[in-house]
TIVO-2410 file (N, C-alpha, C; in nm, 3 decimals):
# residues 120
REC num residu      c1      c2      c3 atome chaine
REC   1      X  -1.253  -0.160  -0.917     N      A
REC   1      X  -1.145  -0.063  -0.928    CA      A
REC   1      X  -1.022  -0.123  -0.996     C      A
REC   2      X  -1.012  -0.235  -0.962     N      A
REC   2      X  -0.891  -0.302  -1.028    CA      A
REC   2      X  -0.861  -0.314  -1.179     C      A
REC   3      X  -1.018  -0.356  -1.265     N      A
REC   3      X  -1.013  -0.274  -1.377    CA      A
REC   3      X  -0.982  -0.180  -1.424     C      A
REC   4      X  -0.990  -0.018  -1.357     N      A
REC   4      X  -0.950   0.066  -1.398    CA      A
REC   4      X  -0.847   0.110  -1.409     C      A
REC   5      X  -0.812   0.032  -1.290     N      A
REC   5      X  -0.637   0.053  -1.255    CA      A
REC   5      X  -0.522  -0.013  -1.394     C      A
REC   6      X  -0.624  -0.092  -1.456     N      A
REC   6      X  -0.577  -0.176  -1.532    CA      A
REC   6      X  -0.538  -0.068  -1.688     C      A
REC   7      X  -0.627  -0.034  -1.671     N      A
REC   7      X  -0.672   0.085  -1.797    CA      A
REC   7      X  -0.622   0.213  -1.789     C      A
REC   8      X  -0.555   0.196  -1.689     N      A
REC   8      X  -0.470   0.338  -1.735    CA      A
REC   8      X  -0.358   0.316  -1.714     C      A
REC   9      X  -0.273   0.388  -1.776     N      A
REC   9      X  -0.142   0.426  -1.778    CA      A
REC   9      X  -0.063   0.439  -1.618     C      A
REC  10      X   0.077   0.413  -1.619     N      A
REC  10      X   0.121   0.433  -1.515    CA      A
REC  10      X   0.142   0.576  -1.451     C      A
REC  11      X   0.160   0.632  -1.568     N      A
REC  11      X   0.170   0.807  -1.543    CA      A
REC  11      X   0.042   0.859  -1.449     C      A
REC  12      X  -0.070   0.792  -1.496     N      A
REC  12      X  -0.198   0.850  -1.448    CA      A
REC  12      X  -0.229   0.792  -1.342     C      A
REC  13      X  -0.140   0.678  -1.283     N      A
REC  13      X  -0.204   0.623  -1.125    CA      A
REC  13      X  -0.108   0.735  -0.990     C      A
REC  14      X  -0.245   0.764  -0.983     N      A
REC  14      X  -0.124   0.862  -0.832    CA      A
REC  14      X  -0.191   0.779  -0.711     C      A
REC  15      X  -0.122   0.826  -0.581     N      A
REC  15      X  -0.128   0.771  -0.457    CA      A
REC  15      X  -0.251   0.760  -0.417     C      A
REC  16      X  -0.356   0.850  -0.469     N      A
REC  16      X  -0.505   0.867  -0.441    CA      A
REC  16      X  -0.592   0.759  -0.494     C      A
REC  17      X  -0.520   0.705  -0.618     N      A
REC  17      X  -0.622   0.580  -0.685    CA      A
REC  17      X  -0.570   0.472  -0.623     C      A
REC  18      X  -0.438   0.492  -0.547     N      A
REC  18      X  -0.386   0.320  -0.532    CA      A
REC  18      X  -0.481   0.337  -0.421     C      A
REC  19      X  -0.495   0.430  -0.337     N      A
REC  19      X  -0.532   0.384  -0.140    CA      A
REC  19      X  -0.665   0.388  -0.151     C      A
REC  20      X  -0.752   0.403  -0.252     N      A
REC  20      X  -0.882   0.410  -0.299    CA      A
REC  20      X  -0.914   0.298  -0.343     C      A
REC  21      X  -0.788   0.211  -0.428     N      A
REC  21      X  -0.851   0.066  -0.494    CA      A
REC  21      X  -0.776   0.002  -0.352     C      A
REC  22      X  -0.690  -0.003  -0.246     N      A
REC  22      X  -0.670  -0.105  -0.177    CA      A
REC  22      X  -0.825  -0.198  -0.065     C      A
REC  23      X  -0.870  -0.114  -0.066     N      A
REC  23      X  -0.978  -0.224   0.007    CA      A
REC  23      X  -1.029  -0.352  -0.095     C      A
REC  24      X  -1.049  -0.302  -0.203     N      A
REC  24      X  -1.100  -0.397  -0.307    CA      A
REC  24      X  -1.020  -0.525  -0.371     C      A
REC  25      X  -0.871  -0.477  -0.298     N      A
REC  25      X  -0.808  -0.584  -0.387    CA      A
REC  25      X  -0.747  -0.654  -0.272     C      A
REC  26      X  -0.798  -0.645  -0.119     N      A
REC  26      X  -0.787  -0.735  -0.018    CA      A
REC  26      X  -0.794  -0.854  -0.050     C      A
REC  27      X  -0.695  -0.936  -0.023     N      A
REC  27      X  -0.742  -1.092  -0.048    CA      A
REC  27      X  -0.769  -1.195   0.077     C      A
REC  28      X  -0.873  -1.167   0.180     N      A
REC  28      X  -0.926  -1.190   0.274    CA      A
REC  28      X  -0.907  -1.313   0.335     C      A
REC  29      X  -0.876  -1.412   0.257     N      A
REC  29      X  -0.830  -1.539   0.269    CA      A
REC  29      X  -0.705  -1.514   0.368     C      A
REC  30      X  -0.587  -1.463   0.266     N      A
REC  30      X  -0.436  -1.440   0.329    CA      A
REC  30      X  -0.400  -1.281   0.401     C      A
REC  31      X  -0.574  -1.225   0.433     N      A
REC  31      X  -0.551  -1.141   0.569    CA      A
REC  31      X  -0.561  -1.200   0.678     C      A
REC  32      X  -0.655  -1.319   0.696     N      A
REC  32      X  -0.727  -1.369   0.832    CA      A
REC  32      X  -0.606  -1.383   0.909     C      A
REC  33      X  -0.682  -1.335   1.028     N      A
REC  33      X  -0.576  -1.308   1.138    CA      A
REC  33      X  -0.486  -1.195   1.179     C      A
REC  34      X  -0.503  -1.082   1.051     N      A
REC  34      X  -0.474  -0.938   1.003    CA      A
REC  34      X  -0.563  -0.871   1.087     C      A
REC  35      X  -0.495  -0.775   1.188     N      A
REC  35      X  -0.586  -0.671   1.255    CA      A
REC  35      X  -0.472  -0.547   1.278     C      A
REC  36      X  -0.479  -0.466   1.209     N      A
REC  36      X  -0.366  -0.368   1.189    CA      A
REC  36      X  -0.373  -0.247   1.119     C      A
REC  37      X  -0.297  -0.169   1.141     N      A
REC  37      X  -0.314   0.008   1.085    CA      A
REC  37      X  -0.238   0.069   1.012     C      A
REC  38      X  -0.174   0.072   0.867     N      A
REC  38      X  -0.063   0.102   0.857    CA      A
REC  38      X  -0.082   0.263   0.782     C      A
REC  39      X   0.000   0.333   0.778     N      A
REC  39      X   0.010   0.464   0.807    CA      A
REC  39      X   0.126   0.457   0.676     C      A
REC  40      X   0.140   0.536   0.580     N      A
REC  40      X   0.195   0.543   0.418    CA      A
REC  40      X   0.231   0.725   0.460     C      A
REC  41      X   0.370   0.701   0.456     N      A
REC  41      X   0.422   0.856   0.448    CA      A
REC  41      X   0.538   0.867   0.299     C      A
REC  42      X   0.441   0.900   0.161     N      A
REC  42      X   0.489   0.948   0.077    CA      A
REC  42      X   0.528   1.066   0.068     C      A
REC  43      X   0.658   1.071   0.007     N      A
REC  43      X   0.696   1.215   0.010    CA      A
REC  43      X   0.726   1.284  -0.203     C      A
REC  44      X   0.771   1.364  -0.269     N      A
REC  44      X   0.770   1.395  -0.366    CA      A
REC  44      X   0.702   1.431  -0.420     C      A
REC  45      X   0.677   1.489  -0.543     N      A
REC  45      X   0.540   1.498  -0.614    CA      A
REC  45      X   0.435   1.388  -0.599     C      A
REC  46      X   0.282   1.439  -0.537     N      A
REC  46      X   0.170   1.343  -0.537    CA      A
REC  46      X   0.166   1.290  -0.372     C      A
REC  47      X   0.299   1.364  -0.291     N      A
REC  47      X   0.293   1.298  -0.183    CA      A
REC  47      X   0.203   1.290  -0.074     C      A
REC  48      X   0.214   1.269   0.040     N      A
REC  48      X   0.092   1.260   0.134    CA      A
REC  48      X   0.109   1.139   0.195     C      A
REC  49      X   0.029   1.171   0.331     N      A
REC  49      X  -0.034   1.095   0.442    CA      A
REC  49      X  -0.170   1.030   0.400     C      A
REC  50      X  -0.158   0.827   0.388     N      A
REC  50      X  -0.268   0.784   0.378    CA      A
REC  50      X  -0.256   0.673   0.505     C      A
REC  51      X  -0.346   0.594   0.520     N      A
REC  51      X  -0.361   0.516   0.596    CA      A
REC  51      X  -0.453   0.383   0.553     C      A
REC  52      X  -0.415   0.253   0.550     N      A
REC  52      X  -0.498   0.092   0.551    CA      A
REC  52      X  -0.514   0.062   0.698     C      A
REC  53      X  -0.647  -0.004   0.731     N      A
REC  53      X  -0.685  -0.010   0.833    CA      A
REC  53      X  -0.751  -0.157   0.814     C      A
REC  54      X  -0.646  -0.274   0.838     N      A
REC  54      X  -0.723  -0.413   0.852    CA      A
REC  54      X  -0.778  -0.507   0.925     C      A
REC  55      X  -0.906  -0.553   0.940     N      A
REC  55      X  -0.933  -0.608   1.007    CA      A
REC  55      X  -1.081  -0.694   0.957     C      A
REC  56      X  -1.111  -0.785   1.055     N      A
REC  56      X  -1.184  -0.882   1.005    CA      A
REC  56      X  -1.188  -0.920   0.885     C      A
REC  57      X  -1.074  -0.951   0.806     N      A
REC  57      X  -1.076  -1.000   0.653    CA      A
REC  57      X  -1.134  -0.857   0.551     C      A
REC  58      X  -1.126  -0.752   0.620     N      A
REC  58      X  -1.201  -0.682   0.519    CA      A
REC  58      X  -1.057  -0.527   0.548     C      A
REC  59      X  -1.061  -0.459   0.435     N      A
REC  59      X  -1.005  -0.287   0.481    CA      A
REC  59      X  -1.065  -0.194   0.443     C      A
REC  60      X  -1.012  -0.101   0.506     N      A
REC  60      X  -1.037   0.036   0.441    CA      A
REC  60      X  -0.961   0.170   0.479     C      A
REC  61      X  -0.961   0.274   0.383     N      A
REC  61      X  -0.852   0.343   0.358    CA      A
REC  61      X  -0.912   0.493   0.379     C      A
REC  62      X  -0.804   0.572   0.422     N      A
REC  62      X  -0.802   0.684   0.427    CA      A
REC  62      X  -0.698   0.746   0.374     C      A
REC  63      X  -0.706   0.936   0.372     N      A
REC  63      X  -0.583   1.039   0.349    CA      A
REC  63      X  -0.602   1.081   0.541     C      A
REC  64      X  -0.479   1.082   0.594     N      A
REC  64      X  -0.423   1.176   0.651    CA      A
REC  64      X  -0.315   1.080   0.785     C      A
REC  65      X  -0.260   1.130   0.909     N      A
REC  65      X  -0.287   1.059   1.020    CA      A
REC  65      X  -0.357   0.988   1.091     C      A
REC  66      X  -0.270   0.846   1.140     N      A
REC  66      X  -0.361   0.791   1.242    CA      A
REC  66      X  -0.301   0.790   1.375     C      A
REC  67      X  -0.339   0.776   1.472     N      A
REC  67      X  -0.284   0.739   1.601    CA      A
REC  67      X  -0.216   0.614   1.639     C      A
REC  68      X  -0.116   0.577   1.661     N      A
REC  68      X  -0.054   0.489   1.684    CA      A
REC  68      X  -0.063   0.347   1.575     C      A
REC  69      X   0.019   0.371   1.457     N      A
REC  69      X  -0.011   0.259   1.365    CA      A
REC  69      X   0.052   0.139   1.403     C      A
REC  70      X   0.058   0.048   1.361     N      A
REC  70      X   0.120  -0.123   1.384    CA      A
REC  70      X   0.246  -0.107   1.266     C      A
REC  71      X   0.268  -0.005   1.160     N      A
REC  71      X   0.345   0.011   1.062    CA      A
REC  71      X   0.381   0.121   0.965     C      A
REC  72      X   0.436   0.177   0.962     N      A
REC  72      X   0.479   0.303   0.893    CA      A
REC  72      X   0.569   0.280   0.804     C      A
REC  73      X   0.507   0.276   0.637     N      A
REC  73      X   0.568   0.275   0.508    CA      A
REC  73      X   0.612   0.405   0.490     C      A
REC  74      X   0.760   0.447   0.428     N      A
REC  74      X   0.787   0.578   0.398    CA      A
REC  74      X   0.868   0.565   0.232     C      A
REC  75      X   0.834   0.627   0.099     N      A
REC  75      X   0.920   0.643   0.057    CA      A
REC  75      X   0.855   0.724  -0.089     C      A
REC  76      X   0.914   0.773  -0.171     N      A
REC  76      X   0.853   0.839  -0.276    CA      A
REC  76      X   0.732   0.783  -0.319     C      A
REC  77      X   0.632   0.898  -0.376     N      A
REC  77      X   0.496   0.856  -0.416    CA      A
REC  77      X   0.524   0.773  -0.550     C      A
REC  78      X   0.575   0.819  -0.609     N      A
REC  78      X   0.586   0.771  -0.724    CA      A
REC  78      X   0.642   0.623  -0.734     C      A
REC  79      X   0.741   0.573  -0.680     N      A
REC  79      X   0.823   0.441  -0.605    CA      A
REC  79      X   0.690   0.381  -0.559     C      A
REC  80      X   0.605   0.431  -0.460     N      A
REC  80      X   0.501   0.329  -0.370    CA      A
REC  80      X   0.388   0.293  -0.484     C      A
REC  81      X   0.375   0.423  -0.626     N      A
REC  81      X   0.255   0.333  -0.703    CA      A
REC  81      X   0.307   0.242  -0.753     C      A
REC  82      X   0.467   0.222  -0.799     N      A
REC  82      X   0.538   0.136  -0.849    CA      A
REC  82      X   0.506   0.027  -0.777     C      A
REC  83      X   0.537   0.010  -0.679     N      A
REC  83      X   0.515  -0.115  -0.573    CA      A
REC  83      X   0.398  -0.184  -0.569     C      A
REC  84      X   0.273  -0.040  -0.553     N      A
REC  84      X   0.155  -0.148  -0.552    CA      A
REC  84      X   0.069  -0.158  -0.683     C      A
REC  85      X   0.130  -0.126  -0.785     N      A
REC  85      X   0.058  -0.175  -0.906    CA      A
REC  85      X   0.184  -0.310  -0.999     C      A
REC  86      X   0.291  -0.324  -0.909     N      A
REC  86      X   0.362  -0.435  -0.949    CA      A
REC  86      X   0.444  -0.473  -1.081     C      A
REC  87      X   0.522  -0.265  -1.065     N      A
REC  87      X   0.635  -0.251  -1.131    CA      A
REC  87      X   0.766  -0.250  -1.028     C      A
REC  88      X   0.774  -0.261  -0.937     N      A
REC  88      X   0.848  -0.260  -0.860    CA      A
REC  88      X   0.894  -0.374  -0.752     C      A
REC  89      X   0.987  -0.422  -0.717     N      A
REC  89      X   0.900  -0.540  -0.606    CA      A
REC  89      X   0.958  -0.468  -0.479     C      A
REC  90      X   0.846  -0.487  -0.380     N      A
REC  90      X   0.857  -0.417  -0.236    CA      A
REC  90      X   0.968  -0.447  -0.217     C      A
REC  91      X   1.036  -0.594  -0.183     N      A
REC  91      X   1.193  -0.630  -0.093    CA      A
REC  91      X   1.295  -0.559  -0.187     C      A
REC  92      X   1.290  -0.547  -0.288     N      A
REC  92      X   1.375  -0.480  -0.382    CA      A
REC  92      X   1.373  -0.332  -0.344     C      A
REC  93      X   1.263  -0.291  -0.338     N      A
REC  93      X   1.259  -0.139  -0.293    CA      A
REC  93      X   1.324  -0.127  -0.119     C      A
REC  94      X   1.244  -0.223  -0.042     N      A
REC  94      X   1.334  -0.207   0.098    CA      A
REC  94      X   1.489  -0.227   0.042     C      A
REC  95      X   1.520  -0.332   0.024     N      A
REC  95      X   1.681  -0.368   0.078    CA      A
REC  95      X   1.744  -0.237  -0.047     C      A
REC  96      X   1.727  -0.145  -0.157     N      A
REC  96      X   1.766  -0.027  -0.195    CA      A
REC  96      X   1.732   0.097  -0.148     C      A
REC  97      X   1.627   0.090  -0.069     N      A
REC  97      X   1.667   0.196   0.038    CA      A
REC  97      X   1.508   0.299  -0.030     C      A
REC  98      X   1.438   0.247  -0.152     N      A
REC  98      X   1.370   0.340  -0.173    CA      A
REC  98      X   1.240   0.315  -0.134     C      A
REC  99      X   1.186   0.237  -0.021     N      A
REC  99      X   1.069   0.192   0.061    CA      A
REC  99      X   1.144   0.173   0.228     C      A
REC 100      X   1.130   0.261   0.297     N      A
REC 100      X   1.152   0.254   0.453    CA      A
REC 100      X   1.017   0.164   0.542     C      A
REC 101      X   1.008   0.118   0.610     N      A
REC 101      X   0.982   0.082   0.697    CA      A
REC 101      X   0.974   0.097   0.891     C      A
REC 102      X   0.891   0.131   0.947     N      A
REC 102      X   0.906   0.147   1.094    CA      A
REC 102      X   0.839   0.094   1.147     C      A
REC 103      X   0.858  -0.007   1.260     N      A
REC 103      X   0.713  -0.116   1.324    CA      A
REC 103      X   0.687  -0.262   1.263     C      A
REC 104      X   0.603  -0.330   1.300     N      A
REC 104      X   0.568  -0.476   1.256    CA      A
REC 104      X   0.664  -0.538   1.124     C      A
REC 105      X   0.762  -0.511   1.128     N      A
REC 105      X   0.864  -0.630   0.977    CA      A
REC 105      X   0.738  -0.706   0.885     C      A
REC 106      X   0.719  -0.809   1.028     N      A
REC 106      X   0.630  -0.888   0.993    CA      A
REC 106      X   0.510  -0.887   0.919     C      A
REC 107      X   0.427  -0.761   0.945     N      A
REC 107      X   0.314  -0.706   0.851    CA      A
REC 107      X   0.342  -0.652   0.758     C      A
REC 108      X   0.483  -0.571   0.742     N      A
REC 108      X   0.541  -0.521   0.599    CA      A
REC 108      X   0.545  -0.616   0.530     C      A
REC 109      X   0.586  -0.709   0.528     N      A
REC 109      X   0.621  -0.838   0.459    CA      A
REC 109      X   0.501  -0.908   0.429     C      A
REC 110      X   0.381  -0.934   0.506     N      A
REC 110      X   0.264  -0.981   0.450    CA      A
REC 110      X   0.182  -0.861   0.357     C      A
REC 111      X   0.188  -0.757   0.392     N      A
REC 111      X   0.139  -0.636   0.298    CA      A
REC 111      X   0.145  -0.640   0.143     C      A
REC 112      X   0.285  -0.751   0.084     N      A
REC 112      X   0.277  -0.788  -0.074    CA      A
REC 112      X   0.217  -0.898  -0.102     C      A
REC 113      X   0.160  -0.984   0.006     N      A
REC 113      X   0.106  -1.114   0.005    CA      A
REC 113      X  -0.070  -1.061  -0.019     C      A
REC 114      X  -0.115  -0.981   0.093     N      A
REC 114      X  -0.257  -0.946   0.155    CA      A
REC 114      X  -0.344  -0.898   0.049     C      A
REC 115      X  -0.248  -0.813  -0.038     N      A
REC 115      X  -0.305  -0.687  -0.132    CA      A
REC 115      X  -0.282  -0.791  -0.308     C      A
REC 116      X  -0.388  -0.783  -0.364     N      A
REC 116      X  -0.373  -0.862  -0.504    CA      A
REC 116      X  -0.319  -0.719  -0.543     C      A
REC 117      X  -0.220  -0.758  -0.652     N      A
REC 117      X  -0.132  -0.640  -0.766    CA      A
REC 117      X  -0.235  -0.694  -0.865     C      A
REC 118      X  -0.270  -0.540  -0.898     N      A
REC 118      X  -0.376  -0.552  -1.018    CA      A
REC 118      X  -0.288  -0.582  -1.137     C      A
REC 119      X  -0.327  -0.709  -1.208     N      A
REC 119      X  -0.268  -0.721  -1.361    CA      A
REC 119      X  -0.269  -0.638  -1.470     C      A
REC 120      X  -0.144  -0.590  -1.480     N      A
REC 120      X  -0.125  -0.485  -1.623    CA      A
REC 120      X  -0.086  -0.549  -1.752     C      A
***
């Protein structure tokens, strides 16, 4: 998936291809010890409820609610593909206010470490 991600345009990555390529671009090494749920509340055009679900070195992703996450990302769809295709940098987006955060700091902060940014 990371290929493809590569191959298209930024216009054409919506929230559906990023939470679709995140299992694949786990870097399992610098999850170990990762057992956690995080819950993505985009809002704007493309927005929506997805969810990463990590554990044993491995993830996987859904669209909608989960029950009690370890972390709740909130901020425009368009801003979060920025972030995870690595036009944006996450702490830059927190400390300006356009990536919120609720729950584990600590796993927000490994979340730009865990996930390889596919090279554009």
């Amino acid at each position: 998936m990371s290929d493809e991600l590569r191959e298209m345009t930024v216009a054409d990555i919506t929230p559906e291809v990023v939470f679709a390529a995140m299992p694949s671009q786990l870097d399992p090494v610098k999850a170990r010890g990762v057992n956690a749920t995080v819950q993505f509340e985009l809002s704007g055009d493309q927005g929506g409820t997805w969810w990463v679900r990590i554990a044993d070195g491995q993830a996987e992703s859904g669209q909608g609610k989960v029950e009690s996450p370890n972390l709740v990302m909130m901020a425009d769809a368009r801003d979060y593909v920025k972030i995870a295709i690595g036009e944006l940098n996450g702490v830059t987006a927190f400390m300006t206010g356009k990536l919120r955060v609720r729950g584990d700091l600590t796993l927000a902060m490994k979340m730009q470490t865990i996930f390889k940014i596919p090279k554009r």
